[in-house]
Structures are given as C-alpha cells and as structure tokens.
MIFI-184436 format. One record per atom (N, C-alpha, C): x, y, z; atom name; residue in three letters. Coordinates in Angstrom, 3 decimals. Each point is the difference from the previous one (the first is absolute). Example, Ala and Ser with C-alpha at 12.3 -4.5 7.8 and 13.67 -1.06 7.14 Angstrom:
2
       xx       yy       zz nukol migu
   13.190   -5.690    7.800     N  Ala
   -0.890    1.190    0.000    CA  Ala
    0.900    1.200    0.000     C  Ala
   -0.350    1.050   -0.720     N  Ser
    0.820    1.190    0.060    CA  Ser
   -0.770    1.090    0.730     C  Ser
// end
This chain:
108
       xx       yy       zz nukol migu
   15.303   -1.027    0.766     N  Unk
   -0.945    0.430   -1.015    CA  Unk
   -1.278   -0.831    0.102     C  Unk
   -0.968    0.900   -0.296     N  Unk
   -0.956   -0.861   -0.185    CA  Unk
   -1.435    0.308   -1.057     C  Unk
   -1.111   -0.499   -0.188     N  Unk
   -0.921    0.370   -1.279    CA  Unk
   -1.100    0.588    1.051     C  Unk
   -0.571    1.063   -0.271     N  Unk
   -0.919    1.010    0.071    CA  Unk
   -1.062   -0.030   -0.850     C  Unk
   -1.603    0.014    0.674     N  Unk
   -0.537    0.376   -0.490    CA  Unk
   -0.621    1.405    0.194     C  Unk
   -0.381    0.762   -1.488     N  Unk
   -0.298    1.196   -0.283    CA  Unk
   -1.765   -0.021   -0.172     C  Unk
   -0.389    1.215   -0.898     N  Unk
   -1.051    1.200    0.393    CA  Unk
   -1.104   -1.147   -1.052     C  Unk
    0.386   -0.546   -0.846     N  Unk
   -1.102   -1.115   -0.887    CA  Unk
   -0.694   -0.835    0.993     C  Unk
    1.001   -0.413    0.692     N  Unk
   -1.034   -1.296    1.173    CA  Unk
   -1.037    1.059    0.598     C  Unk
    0.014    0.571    0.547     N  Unk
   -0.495    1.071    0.959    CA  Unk
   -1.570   -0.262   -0.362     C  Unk
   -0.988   -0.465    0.548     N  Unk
   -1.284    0.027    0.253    CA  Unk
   -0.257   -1.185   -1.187     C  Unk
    0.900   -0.523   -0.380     N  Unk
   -0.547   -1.595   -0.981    CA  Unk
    0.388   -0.720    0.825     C  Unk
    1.394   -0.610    0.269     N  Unk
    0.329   -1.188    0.752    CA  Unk
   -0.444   -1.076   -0.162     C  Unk
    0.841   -0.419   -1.238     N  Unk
   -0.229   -0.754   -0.843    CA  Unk
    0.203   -1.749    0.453     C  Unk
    1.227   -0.079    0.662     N  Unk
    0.424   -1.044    0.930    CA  Unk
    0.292   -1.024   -0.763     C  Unk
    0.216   -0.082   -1.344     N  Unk
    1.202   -0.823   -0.679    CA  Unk
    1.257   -0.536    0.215     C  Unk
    0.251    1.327    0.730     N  Unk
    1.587    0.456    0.643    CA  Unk
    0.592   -1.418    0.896     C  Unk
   -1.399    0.337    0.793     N  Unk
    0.008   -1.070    1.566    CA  Unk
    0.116   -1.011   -0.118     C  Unk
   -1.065   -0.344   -1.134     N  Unk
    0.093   -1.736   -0.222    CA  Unk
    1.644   -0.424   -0.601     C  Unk
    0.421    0.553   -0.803     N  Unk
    1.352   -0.086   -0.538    CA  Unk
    0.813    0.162    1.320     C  Unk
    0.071    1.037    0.740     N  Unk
    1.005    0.058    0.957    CA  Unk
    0.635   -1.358    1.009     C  Unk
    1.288   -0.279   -0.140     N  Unk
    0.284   -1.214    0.227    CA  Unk
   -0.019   -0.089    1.375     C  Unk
    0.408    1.586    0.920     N  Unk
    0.318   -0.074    1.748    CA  Unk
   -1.043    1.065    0.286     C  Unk
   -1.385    0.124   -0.497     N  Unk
   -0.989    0.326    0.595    CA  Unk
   -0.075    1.564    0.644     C  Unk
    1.046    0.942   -1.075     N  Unk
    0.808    1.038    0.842    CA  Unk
   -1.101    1.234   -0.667     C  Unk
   -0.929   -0.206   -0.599     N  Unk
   -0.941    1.087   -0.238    CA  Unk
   -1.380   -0.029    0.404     C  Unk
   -0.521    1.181    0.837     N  Unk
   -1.263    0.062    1.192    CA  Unk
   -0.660    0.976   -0.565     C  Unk
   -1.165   -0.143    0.229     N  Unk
   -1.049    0.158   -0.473    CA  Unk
   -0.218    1.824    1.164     C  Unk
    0.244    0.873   -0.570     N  Unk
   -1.106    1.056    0.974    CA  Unk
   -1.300    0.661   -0.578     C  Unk
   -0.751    0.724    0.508     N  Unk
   -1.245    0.398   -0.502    CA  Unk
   -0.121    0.351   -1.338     C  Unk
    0.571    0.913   -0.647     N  Unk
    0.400    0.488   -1.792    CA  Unk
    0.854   -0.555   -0.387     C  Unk
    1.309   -0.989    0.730     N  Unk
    1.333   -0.113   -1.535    CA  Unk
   -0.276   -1.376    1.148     C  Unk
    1.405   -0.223   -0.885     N  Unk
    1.085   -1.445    0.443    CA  Unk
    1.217    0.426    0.303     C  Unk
    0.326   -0.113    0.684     N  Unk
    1.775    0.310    0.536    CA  Unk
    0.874   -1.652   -0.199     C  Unk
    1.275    0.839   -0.153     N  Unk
    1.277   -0.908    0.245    CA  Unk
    0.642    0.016    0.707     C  Unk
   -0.091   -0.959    1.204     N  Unk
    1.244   -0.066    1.185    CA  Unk
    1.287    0.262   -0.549     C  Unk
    0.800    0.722    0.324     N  Unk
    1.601    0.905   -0.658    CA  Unk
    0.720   -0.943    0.508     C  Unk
   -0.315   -1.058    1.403     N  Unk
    0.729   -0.950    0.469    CA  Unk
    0.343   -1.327   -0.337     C  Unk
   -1.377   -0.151   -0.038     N  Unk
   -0.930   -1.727   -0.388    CA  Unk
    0.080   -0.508   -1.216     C  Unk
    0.168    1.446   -1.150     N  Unk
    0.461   -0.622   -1.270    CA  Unk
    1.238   -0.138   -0.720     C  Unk
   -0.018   -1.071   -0.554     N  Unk
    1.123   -0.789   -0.404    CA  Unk
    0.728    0.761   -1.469     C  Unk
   -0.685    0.484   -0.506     N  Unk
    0.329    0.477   -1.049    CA  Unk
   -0.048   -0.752   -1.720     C  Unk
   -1.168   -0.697    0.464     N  Unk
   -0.106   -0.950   -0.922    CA  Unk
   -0.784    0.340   -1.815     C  Unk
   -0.555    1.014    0.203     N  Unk
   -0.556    0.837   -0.980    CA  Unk
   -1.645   -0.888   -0.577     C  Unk
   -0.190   -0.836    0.501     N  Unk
   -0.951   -1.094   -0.306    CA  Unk
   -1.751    0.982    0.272     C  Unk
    0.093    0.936    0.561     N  Unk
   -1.115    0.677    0.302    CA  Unk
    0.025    1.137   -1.097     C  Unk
    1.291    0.818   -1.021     N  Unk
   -0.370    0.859   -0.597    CA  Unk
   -0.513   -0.294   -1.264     C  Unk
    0.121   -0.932   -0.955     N  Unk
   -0.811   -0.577   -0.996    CA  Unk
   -1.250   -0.614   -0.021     C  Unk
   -0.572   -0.520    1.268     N  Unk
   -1.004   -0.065    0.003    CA  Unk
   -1.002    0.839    0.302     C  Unk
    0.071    1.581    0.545     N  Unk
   -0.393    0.887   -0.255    CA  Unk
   -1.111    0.344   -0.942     C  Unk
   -0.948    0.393    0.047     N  Unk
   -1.074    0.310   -1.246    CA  Unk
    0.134    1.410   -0.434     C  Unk
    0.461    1.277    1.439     N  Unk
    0.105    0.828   -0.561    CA  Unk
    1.182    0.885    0.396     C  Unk
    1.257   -1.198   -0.064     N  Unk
    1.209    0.584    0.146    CA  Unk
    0.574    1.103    0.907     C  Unk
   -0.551   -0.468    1.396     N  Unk
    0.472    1.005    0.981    CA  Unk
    0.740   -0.467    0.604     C  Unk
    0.876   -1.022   -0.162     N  Unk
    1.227   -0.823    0.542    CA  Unk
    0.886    0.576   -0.776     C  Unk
    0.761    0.439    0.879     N  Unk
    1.952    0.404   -0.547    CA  Unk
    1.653   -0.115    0.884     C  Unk
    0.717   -0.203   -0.490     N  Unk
    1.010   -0.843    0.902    CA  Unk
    0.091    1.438    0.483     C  Unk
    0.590    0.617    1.226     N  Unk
   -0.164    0.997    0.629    CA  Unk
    1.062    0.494   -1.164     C  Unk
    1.263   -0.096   -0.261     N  Unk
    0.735    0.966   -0.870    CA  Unk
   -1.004    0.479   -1.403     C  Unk
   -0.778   -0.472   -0.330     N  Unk
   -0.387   -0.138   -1.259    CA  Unk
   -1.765    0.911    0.543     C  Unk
   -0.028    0.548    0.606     N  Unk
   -1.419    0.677    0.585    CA  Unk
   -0.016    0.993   -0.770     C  Unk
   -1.023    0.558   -1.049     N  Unk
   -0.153    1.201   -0.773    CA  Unk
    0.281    1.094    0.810     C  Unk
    0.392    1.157   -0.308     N  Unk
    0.274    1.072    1.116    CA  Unk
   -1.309    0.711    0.579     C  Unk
   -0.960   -0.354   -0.990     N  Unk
   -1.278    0.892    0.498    CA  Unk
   -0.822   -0.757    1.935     C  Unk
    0.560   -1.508   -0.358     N  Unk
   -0.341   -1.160    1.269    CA  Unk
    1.023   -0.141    0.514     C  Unk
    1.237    1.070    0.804     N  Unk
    1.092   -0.374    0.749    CA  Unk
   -0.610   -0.187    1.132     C  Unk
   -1.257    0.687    0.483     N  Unk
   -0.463    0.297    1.194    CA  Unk
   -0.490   -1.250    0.794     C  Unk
   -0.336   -1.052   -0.868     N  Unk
   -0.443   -1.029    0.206    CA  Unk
    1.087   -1.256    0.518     C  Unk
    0.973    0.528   -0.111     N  Unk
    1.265   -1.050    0.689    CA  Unk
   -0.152    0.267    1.497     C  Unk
   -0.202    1.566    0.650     N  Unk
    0.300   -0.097    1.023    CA  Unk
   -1.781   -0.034    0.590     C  Unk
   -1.058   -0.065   -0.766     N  Unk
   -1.101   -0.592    0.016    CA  Unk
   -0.318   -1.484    1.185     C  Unk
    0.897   -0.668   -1.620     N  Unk
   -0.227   -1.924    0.807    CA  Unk
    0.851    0.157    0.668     C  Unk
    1.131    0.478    0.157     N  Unk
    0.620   -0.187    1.397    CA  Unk
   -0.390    0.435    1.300     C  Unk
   -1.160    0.991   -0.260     N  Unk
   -0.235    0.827    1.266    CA  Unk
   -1.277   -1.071   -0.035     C  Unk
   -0.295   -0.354   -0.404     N  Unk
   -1.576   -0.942    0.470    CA  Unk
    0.424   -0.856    1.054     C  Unk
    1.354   -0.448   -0.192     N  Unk
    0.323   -0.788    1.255    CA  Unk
    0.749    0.151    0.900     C  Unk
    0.022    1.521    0.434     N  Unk
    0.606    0.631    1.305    CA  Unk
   -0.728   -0.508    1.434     C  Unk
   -1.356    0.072   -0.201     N  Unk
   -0.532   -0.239    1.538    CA  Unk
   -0.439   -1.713   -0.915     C  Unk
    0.128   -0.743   -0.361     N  Unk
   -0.117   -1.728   -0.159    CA  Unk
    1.188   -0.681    0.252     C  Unk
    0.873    0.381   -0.375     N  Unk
    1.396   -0.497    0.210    CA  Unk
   -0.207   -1.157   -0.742     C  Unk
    0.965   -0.949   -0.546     N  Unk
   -0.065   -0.619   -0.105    CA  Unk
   -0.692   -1.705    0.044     C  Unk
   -1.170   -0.243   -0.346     N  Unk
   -0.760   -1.121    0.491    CA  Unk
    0.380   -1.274   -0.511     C  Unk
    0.865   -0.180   -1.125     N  Unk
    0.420   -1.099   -0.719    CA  Unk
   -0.700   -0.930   -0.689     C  Unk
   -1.111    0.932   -1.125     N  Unk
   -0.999   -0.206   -0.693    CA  Unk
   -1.431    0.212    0.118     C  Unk
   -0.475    0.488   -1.630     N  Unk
   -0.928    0.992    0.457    CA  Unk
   -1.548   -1.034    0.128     C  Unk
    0.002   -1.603   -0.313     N  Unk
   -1.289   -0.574    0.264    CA  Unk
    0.012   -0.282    1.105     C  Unk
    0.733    0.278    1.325     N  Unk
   -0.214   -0.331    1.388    CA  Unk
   -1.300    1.338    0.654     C  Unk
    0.645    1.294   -0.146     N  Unk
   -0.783    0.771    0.091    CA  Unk
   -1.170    0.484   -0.984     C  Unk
    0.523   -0.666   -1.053     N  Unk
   -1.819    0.691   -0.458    CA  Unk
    0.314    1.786   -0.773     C  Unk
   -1.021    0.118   -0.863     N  Unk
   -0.401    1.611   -0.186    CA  Unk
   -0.091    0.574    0.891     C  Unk
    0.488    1.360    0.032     N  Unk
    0.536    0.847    1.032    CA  Unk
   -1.103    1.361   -0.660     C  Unk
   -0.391    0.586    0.950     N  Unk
   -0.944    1.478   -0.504    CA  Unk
    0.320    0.766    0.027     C  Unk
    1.267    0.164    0.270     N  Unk
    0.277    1.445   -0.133    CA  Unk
    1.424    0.269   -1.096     C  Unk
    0.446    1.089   -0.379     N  Unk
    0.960    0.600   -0.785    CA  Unk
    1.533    0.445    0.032     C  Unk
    0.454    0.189   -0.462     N  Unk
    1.334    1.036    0.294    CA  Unk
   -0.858    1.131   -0.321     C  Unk
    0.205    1.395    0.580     N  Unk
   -0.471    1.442   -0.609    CA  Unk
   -0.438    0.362   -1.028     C  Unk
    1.257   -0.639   -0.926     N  Unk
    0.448    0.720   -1.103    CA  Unk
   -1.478   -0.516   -0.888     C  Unk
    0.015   -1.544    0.324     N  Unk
   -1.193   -0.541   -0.751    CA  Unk
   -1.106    0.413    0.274     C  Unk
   -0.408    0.117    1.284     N  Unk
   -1.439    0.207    0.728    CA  Unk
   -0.512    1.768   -0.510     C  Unk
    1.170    0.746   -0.267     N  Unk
   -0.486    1.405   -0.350    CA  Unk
   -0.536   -0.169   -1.635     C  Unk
    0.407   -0.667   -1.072     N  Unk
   -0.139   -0.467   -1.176    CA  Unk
   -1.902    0.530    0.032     C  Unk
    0.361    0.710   -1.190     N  Unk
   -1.807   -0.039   -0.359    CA  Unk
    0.037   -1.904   -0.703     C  Unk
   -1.233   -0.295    0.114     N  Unk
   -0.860   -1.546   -0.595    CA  Unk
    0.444    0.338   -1.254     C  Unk
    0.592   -1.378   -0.453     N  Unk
    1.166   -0.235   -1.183    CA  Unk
   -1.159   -0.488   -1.434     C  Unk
   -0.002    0.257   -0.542     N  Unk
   -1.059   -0.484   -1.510    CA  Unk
    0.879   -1.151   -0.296     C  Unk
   -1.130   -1.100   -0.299     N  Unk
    0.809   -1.220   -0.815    CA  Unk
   -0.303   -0.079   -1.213     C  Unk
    0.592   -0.493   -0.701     N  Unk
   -0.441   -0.431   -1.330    CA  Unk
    0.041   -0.689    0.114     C  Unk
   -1.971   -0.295   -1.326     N  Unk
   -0.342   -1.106   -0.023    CA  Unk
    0.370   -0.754   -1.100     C  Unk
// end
C-alpha cells in the first residue's frame, strides 16, 4: 500500500509534502507531485501537511480520484526507480492522465 496524490495538487504543487517526507519518495513533474508506490514507507507524514488535501492512503482515495493511483504509479514506468526524488530534480513532463487536465483554478 501506499499514499497517492490526487486532482487538488495538480497545477499548485504546493511541496509541503516533500519537506515532511522522511525517504524523499515524492518528485516533482511539470503539473502535480507524484508518489513513488515503491520508495514509500507508508509513513502518512506527507498527508496532513497538505494545504489542499490531495494526499490519501491509496484504500481511502475518493472514488471520483481512483484514476490517480494508477496515475503516480504510471509516472514511474519509464524512471524506474531512482531512490529519491532530490537527486534528480523536477522532472517536465506528466503521466497522461495529468498532462490532458484542463489548468486547475486555485484558491486564493
């Protein structure tokens, strides 16, 4: 099991998450933040610090954001595994699912 982020991060990327994250298991791509499905521990330390609650333990994912489990997992089909995301840096590009997303409104 592991925590997913959903459709709120999407064009904020807020990066609260990161600093909290204890094994560095969430990367930065062009619109969201992903969660390595591997790398994380399961520590929950990234979903309360959240501003706009798009962290959810994967069982616990609203049904309208199931799509988004196989989302962060697919972000790291062609990365494989790097074993933390401040070695590489922000990444520019997406999973699909995100990159098709019309530009997300934030509230201010």
């Amino acid at each position: 099991m592991t925590y997913v982020i959903a459709l709120p991060c999407v064009d904020l990327k807020d990066r609260a998450c990161v600093d909290e994250c204890p094994v560095d298991c969430i990367y930065e791509g062009g619109r969201s933040l992903y969660i390595h499905p591997e790398e994380c521990i399961d520590c929950g330390a990234c979903e309360p610090v959240c501003p706009v609650e798009a962290i959810f333990y994967e069982d616990d994912l609203p049904e309208q954001w199931k799509d988004y489990q196989a989302a962060n997992a697919g972000f790291f089909d062609d990365l494989g595994s790097p074993g933390g995301a401040f070695k590489i840096g922000a990444l520019a590009h997406d999973h699909p699912l995100i990159a098709a997303l019309p530009p997300q409104e934030q509230a201010s």
